[in-house]
MARPAGU-673057 format. One record per atom (N, C-alpha, C): x, y, z; residue in three letters; atom name. Coordinates in steps of 0.001 Angstrom, whole numbers, plus 500000, padded with zeros to 6 digits. Layout:
N
<c1: X&c2: Y&c3: Z&type: ALA&atom: CA>
...
//
This chain:
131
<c1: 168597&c2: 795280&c3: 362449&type: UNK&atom: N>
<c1: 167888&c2: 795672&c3: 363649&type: UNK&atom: CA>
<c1: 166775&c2: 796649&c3: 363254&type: UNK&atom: C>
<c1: 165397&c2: 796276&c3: 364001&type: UNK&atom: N>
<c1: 164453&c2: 796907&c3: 363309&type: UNK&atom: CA>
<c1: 164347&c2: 798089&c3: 364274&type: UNK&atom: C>
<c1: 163879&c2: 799257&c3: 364276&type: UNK&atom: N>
<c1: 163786&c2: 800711&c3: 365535&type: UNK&atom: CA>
<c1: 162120&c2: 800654&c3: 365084&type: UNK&atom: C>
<c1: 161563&c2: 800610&c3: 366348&type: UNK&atom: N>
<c1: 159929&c2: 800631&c3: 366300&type: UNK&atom: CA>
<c1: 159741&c2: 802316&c3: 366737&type: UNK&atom: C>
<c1: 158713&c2: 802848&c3: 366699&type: UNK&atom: N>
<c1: 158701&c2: 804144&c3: 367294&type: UNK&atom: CA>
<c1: 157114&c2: 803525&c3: 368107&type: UNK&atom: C>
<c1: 157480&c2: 804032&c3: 369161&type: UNK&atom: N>
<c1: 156472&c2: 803520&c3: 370446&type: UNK&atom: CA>
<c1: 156147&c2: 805008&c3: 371392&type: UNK&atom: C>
<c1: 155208&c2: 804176&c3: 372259&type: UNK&atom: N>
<c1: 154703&c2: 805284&c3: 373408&type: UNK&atom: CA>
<c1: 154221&c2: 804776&c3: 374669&type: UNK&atom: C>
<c1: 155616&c2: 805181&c3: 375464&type: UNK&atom: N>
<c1: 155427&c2: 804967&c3: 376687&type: UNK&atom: CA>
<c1: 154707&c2: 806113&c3: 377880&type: UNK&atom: C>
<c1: 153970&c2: 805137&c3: 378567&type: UNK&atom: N>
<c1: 153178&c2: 806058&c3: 379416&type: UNK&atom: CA>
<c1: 153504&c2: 805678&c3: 380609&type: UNK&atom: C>
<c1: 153392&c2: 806944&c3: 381535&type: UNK&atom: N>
<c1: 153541&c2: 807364&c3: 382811&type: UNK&atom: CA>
<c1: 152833&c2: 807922&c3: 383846&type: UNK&atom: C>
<c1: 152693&c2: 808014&c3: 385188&type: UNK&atom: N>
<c1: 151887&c2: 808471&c3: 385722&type: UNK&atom: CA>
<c1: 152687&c2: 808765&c3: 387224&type: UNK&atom: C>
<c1: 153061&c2: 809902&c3: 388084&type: UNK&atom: N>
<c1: 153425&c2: 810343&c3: 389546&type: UNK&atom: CA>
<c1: 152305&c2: 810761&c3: 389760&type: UNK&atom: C>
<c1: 152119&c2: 810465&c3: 391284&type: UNK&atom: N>
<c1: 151352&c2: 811606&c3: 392077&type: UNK&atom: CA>
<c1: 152181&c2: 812460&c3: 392751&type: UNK&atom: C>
<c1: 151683&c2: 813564&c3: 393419&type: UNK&atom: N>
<c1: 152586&c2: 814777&c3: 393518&type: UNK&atom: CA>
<c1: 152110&c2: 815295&c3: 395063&type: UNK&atom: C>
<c1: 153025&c2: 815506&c3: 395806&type: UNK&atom: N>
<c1: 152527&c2: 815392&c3: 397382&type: UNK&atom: CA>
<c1: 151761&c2: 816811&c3: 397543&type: UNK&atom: C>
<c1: 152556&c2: 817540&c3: 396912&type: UNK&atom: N>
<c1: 151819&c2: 819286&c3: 396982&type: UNK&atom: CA>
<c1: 152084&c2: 820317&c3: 395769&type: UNK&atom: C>
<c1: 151077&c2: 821346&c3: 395804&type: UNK&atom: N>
<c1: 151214&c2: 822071&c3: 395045&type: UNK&atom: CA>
<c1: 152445&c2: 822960&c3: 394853&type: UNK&atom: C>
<c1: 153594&c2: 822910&c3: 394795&type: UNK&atom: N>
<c1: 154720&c2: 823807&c3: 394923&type: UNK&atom: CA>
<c1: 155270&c2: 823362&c3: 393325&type: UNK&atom: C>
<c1: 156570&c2: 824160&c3: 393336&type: UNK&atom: N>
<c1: 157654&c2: 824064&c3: 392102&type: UNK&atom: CA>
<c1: 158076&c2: 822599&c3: 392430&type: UNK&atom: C>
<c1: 158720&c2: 822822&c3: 393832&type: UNK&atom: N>
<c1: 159814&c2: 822025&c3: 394003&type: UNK&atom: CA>
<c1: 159309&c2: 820496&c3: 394080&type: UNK&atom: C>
<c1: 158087&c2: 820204&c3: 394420&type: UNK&atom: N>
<c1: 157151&c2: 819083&c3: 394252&type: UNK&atom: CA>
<c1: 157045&c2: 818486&c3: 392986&type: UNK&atom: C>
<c1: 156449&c2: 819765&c3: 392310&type: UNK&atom: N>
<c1: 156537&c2: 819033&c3: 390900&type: UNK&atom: CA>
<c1: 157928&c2: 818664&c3: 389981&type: UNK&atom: C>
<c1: 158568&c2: 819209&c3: 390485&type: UNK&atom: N>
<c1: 159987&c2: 819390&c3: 389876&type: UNK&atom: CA>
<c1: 160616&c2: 817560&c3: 390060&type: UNK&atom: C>
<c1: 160105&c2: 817385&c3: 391555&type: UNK&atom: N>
<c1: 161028&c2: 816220&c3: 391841&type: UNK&atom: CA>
<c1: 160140&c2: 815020&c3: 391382&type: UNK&atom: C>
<c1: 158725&c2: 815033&c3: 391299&type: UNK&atom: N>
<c1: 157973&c2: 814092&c3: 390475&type: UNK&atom: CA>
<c1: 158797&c2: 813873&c3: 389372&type: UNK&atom: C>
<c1: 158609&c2: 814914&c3: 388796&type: UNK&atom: N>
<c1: 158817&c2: 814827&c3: 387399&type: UNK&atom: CA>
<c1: 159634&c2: 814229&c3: 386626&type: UNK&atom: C>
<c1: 161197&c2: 814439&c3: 387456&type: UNK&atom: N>
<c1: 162536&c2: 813976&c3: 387195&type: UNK&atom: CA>
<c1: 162183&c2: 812563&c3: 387735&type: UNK&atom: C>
<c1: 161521&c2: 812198&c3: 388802&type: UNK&atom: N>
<c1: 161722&c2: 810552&c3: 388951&type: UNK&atom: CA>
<c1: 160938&c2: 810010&c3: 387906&type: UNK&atom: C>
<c1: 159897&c2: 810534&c3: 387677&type: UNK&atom: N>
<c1: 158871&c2: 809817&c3: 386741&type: UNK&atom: CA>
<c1: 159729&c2: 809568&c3: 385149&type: UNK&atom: C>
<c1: 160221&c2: 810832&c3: 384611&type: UNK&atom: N>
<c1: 161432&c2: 810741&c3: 383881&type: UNK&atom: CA>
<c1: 162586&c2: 810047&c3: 383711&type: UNK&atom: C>
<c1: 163449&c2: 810243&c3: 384688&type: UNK&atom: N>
<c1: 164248&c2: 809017&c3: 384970&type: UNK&atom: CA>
<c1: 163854&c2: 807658&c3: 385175&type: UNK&atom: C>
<c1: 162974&c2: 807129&c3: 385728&type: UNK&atom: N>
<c1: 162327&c2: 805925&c3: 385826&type: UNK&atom: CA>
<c1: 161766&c2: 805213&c3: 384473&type: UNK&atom: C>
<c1: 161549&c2: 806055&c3: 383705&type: UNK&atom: N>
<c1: 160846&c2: 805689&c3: 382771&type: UNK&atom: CA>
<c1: 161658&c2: 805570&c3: 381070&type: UNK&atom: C>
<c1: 162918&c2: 806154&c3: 381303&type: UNK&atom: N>
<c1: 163797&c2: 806093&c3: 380626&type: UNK&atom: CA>
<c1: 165093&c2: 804959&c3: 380891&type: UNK&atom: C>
<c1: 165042&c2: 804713&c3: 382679&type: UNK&atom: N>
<c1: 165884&c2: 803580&c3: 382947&type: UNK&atom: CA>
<c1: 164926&c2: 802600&c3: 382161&type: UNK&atom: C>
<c1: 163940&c2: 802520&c3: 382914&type: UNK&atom: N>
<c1: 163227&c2: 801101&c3: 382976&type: UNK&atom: CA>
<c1: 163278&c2: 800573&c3: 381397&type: UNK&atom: C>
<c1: 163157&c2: 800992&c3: 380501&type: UNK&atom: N>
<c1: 163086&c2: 801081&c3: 378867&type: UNK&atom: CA>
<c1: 164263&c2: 801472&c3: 378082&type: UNK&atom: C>
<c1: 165487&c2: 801948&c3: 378901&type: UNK&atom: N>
<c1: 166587&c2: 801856&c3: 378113&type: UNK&atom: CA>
<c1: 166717&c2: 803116&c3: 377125&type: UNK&atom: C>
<c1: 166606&c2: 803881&c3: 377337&type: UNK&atom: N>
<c1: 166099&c2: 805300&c3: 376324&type: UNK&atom: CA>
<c1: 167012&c2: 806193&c3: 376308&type: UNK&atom: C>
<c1: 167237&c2: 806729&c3: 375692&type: UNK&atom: N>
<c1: 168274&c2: 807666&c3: 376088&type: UNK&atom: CA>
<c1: 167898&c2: 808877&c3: 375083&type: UNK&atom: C>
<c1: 168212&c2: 810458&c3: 376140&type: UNK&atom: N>
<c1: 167359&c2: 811773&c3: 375326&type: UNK&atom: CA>
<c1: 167496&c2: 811501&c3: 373776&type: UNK&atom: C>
<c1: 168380&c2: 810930&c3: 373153&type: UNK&atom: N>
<c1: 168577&c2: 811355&c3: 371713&type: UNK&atom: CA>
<c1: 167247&c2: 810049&c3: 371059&type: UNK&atom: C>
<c1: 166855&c2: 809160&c3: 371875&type: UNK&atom: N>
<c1: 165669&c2: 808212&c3: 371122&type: UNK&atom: CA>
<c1: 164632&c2: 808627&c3: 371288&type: UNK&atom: C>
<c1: 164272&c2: 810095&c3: 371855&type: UNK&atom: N>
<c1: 162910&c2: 810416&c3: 372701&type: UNK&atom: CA>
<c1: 162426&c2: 811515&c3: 371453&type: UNK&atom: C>
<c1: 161244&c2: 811017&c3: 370495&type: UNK&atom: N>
<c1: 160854&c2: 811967&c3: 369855&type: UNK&atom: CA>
<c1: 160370&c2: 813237&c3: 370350&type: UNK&atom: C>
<c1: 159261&c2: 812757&c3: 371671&type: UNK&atom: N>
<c1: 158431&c2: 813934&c3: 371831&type: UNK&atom: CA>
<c1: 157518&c2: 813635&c3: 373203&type: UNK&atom: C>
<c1: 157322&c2: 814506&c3: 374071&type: UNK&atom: N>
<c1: 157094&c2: 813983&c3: 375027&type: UNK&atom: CA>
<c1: 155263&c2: 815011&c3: 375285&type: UNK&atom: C>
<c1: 154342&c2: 814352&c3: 375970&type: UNK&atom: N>
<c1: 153400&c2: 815122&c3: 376235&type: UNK&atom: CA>
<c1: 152854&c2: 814719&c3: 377769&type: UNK&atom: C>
<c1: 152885&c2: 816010&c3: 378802&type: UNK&atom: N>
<c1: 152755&c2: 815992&c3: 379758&type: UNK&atom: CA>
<c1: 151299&c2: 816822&c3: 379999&type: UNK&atom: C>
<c1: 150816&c2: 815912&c3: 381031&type: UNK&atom: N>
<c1: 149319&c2: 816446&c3: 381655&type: UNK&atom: CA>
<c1: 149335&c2: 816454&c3: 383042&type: UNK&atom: C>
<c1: 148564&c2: 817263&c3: 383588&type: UNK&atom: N>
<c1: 148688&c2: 817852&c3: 385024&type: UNK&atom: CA>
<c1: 147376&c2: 817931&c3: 385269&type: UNK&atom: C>
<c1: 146916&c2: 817394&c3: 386353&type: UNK&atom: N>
<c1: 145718&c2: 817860&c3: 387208&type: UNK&atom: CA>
<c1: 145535&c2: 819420&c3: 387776&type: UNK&atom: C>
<c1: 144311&c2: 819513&c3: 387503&type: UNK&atom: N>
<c1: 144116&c2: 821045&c3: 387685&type: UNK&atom: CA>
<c1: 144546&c2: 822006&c3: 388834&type: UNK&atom: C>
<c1: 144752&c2: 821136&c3: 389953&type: UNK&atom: N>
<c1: 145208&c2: 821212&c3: 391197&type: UNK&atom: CA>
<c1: 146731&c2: 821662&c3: 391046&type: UNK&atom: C>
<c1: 147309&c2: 820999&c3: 390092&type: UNK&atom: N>
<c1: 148841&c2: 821324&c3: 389715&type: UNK&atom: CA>
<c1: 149154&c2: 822172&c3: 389202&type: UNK&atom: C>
<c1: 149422&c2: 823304&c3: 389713&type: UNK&atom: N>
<c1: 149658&c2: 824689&c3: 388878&type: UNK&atom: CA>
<c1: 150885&c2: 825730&c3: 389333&type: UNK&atom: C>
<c1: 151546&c2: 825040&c3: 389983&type: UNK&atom: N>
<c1: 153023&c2: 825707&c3: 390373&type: UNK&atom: CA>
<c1: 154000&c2: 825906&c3: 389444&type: UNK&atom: C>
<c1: 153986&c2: 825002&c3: 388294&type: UNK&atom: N>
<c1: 155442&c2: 825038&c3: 387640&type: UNK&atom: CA>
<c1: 154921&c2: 824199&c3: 386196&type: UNK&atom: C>
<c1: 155771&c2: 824228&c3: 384826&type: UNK&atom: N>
<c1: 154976&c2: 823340&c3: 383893&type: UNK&atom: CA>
<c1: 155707&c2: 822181&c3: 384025&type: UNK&atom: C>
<c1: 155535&c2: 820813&c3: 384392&type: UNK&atom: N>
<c1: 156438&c2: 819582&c3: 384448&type: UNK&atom: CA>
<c1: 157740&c2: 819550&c3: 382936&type: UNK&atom: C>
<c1: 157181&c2: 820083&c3: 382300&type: UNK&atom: N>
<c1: 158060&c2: 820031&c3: 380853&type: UNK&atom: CA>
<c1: 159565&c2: 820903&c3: 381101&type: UNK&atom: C>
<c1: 159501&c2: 822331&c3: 382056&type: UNK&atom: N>
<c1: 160055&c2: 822936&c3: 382123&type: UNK&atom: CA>
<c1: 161760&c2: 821642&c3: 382854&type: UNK&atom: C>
<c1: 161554&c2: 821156&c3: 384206&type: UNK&atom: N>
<c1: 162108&c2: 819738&c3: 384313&type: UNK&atom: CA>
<c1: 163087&c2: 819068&c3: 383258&type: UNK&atom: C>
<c1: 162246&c2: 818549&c3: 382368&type: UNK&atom: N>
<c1: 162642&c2: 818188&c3: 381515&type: UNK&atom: CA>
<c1: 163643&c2: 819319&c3: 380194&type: UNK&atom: C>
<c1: 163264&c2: 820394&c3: 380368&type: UNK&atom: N>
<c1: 164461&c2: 821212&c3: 379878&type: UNK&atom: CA>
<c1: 165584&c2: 820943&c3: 380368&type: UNK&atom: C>
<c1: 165453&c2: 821254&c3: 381696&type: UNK&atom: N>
<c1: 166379&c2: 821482&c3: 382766&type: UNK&atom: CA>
<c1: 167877&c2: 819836&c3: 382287&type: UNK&atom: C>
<c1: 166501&c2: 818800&c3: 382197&type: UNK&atom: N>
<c1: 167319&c2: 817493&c3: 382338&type: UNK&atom: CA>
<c1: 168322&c2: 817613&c3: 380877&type: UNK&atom: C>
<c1: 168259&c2: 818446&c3: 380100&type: UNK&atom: N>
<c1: 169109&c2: 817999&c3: 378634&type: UNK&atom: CA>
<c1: 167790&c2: 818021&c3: 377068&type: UNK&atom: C>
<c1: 166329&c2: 818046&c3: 377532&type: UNK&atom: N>
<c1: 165695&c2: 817857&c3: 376525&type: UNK&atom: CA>
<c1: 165544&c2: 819011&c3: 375487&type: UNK&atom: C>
<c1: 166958&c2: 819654&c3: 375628&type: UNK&atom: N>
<c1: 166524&c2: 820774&c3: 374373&type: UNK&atom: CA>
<c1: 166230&c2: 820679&c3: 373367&type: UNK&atom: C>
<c1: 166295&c2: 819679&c3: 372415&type: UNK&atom: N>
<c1: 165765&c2: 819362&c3: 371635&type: UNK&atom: CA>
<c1: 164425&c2: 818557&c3: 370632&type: UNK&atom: C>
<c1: 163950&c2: 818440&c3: 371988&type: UNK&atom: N>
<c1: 162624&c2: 817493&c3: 372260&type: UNK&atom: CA>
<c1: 161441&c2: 818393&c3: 372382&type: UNK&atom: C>
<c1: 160574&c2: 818169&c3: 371168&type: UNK&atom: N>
<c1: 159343&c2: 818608&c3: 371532&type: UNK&atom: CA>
<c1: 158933&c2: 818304&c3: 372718&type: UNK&atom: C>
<c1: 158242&c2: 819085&c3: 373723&type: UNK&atom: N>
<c1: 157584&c2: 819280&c3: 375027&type: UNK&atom: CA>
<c1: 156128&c2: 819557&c3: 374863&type: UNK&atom: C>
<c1: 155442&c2: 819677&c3: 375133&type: UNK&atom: N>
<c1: 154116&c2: 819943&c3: 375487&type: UNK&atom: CA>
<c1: 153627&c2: 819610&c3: 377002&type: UNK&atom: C>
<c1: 152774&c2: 820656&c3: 377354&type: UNK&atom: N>
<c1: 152272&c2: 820489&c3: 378874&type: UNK&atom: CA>
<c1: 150315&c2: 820728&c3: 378308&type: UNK&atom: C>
<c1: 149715&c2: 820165&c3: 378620&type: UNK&atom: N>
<c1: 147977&c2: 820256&c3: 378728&type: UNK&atom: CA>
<c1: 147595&c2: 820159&c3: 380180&type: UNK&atom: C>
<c1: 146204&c2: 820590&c3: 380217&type: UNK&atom: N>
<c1: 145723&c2: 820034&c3: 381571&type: UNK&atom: CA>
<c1: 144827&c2: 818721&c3: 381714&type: UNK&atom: C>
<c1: 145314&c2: 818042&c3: 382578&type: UNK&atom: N>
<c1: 144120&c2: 816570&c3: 382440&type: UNK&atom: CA>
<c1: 142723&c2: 816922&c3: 382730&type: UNK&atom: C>
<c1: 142019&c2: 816138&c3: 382364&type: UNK&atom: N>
<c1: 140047&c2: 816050&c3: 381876&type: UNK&atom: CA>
<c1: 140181&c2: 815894&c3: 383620&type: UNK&atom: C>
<c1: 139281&c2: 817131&c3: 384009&type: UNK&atom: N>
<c1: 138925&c2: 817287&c3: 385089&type: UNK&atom: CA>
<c1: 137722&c2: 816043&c3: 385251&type: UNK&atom: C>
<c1: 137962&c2: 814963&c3: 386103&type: UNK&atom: N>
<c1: 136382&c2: 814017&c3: 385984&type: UNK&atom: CA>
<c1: 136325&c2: 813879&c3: 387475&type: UNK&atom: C>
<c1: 134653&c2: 814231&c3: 387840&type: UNK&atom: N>
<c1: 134917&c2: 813818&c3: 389269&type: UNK&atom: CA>
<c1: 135456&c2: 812968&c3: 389553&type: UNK&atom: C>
<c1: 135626&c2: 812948&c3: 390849&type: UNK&atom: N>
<c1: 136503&c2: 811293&c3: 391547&type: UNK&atom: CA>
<c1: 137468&c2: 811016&c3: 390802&type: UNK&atom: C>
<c1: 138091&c2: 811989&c3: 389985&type: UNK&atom: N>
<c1: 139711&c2: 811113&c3: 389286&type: UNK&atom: CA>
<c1: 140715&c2: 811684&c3: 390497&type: UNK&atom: C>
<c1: 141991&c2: 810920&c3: 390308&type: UNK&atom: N>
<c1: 143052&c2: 811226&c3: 391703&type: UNK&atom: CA>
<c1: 143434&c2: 812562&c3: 390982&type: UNK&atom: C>
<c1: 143698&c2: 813206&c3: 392303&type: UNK&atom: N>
<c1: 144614&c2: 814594&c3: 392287&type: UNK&atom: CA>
<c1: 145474&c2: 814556&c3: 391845&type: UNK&atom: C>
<c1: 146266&c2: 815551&c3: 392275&type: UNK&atom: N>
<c1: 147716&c2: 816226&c3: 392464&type: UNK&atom: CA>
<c1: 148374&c2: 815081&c3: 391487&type: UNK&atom: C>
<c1: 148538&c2: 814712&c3: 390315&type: UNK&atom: N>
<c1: 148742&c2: 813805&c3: 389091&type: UNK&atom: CA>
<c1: 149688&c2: 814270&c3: 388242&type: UNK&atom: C>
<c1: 150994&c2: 813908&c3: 387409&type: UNK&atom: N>
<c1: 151369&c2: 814442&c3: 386376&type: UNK&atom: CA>
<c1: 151323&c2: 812948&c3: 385412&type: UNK&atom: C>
<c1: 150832&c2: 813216&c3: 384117&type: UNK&atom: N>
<c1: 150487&c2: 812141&c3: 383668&type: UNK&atom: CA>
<c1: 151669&c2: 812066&c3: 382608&type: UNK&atom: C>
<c1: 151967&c2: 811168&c3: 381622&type: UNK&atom: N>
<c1: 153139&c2: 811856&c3: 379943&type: UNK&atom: CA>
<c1: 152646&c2: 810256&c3: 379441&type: UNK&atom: C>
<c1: 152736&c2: 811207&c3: 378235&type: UNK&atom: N>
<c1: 152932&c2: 810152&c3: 377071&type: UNK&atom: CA>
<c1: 154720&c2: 810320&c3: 376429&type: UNK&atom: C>
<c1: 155095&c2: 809386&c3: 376110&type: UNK&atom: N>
<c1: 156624&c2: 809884&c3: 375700&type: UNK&atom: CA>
<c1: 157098&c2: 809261&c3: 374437&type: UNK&atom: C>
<c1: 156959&c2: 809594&c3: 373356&type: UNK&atom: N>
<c1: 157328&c2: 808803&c3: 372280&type: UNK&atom: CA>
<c1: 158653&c2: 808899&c3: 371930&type: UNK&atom: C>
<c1: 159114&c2: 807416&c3: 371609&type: UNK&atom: N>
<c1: 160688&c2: 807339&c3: 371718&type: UNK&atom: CA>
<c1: 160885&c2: 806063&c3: 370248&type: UNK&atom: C>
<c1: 162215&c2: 805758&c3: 369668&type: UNK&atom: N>
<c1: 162778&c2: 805090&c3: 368950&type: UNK&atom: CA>
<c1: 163259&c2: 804216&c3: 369597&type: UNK&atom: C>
<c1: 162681&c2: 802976&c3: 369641&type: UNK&atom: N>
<c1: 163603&c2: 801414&c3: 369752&type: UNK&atom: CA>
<c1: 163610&c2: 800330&c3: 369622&type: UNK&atom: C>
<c1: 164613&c2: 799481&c3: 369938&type: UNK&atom: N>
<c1: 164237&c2: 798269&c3: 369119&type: UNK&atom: CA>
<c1: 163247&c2: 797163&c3: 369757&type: UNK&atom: C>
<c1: 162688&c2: 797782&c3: 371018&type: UNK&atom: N>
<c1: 161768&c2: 797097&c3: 371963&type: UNK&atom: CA>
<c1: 160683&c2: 796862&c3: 371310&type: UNK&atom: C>
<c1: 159937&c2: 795778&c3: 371049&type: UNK&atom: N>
<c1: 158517&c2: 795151&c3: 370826&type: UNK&atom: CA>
<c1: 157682&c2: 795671&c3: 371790&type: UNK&atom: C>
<c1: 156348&c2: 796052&c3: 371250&type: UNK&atom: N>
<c1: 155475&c2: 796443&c3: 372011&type: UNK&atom: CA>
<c1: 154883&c2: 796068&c3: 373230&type: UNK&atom: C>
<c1: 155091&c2: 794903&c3: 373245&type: UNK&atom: N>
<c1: 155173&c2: 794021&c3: 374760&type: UNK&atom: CA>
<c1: 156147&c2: 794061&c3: 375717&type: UNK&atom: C>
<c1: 157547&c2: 794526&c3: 374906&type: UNK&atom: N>
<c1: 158385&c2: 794587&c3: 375757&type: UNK&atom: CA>
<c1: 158574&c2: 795581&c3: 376646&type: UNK&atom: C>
<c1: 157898&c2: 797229&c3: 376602&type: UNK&atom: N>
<c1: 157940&c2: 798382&c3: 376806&type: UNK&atom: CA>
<c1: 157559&c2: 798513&c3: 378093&type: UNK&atom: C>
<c1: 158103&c2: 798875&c3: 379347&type: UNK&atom: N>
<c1: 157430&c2: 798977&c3: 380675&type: UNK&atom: CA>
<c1: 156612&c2: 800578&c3: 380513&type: UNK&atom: C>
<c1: 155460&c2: 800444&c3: 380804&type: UNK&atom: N>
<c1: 154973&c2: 801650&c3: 381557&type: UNK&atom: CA>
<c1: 154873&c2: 801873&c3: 382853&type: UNK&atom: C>
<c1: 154944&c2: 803330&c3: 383471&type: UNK&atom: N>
<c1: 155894&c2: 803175&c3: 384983&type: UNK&atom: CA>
<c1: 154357&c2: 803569&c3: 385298&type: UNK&atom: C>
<c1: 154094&c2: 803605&c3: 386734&type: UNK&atom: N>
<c1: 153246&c2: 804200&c3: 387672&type: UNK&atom: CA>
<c1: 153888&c2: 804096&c3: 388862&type: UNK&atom: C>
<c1: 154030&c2: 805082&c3: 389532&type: UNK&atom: N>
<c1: 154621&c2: 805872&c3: 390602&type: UNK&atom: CA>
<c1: 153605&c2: 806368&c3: 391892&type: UNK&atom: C>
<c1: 154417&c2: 805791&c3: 392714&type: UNK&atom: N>
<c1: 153369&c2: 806496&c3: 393904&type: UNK&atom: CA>
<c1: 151921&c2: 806067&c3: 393835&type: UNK&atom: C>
<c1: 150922&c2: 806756&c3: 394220&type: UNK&atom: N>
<c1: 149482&c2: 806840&c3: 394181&type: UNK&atom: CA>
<c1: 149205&c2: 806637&c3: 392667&type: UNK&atom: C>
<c1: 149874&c2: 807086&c3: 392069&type: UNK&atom: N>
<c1: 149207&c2: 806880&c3: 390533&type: UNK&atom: CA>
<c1: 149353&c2: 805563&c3: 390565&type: UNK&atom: C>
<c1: 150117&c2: 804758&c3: 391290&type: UNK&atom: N>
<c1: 150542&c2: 802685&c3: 390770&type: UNK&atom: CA>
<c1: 148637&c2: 802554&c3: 391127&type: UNK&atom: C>
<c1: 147737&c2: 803215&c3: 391202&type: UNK&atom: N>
<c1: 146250&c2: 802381&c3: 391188&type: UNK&atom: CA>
<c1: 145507&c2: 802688&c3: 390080&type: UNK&atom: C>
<c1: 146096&c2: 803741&c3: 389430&type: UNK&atom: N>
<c1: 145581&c2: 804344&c3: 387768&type: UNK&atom: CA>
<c1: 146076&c2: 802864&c3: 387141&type: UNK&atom: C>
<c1: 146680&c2: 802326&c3: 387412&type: UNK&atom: N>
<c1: 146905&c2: 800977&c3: 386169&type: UNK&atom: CA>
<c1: 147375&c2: 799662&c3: 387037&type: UNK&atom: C>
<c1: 146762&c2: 799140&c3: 388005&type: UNK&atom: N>
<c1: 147553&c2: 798311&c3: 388933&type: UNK&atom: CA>
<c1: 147761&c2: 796828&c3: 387775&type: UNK&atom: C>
<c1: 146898&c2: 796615&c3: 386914&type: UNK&atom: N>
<c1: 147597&c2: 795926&c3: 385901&type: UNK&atom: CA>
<c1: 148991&c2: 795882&c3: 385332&type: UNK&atom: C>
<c1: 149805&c2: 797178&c3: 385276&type: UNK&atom: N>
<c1: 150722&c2: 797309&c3: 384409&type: UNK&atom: CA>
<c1: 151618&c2: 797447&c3: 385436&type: UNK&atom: C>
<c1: 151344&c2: 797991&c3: 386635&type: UNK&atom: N>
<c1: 152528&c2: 797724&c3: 388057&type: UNK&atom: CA>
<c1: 152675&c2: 796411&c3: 388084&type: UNK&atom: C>
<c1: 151486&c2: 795368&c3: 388416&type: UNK&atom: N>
<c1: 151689&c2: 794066&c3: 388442&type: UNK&atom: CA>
<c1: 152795&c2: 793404&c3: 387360&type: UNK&atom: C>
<c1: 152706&c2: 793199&c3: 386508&type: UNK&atom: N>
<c1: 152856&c2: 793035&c3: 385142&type: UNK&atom: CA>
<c1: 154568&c2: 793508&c3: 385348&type: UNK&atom: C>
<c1: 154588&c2: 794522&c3: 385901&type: UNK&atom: N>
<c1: 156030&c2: 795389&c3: 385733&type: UNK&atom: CA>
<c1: 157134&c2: 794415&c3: 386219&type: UNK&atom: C>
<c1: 156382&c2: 794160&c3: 387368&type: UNK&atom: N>
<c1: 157159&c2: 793869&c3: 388490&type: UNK&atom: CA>
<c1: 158237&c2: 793006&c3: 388548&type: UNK&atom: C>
<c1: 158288&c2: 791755&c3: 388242&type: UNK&atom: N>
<c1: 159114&c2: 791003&c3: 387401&type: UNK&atom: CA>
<c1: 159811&c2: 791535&c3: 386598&type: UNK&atom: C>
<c1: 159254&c2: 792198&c3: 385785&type: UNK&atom: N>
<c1: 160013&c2: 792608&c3: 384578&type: UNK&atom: CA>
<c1: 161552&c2: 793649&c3: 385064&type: UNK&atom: C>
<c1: 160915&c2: 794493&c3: 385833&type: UNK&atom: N>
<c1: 162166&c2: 795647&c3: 386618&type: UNK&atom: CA>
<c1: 163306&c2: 795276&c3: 387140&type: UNK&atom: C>
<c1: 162384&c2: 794336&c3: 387779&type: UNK&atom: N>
<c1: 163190&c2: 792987&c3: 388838&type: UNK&atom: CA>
<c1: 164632&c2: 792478&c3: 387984&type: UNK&atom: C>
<c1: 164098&c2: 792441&c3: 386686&type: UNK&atom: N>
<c1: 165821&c2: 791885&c3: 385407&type: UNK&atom: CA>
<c1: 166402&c2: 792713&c3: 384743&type: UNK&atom: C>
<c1: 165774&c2: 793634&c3: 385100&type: UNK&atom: N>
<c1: 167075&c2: 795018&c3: 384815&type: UNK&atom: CA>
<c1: 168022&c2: 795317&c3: 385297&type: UNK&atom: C>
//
């Protein structure tokens, strides 16, 4: 069995600026993205989370402490402010160990973010559907 090391990407939108907002993004976007792909904390090298500038209540990474990731590099940045990009956003890259082919890997989009990639929602959809 071959273990690929990959990178799955993610995207929530976030209804408001609070803790508890970002807190609960975070964990679904997390959980979702670890069901959908089969992952489990000990395959997750390293995770990197980005936040719209608007997002400044809490660091999304902190979450992910909370969930068991003590041992997981974390990182939080802020996303490239560009006009007209969507708000209230937590974005991650998440690099993990498995035996999934690069095609096989769902990337999630959540909420308002499902129009940051309506390709890969499409695409998903089926796929979730046989999990």
């Amino acid at each position: 069995m071959t273990i690929y090391h990959r990178g799955l990407r993610g995207a929530i939108s976030v209804e408001e600026n609070t803790k508890e907002a970002i807190h609960e993004a975070t964990r679904k976007l997390l959980l979702e993205m670890m069901r959908a792909n089969d992952v489990q904390i000990e395959d997750i090298a390293s995770v990197i989370f980005t936040a719209t500038a608007d997002l400044n209540a809490d660091f999304p990474a902190y979450v992910a402490r909370e969930m068991g990731f003590q041992s997981v590099p974390l990182l939080c940045a802020r996303e490239m402010d560009v006009p007209g990009a969507m708000e209230r956003c937590i974005r991650l890259l998440m690099h993990v160990n498995t035996t999934k082919k690069q095609e096989e890997v769902l990337h999630i989009y959540l909420g308002e973010a499902a129009k940051l990639r309506p390709d890969l929602v499409e695409k998903n959809k089926g796929r979730q559907e046989e999990l």
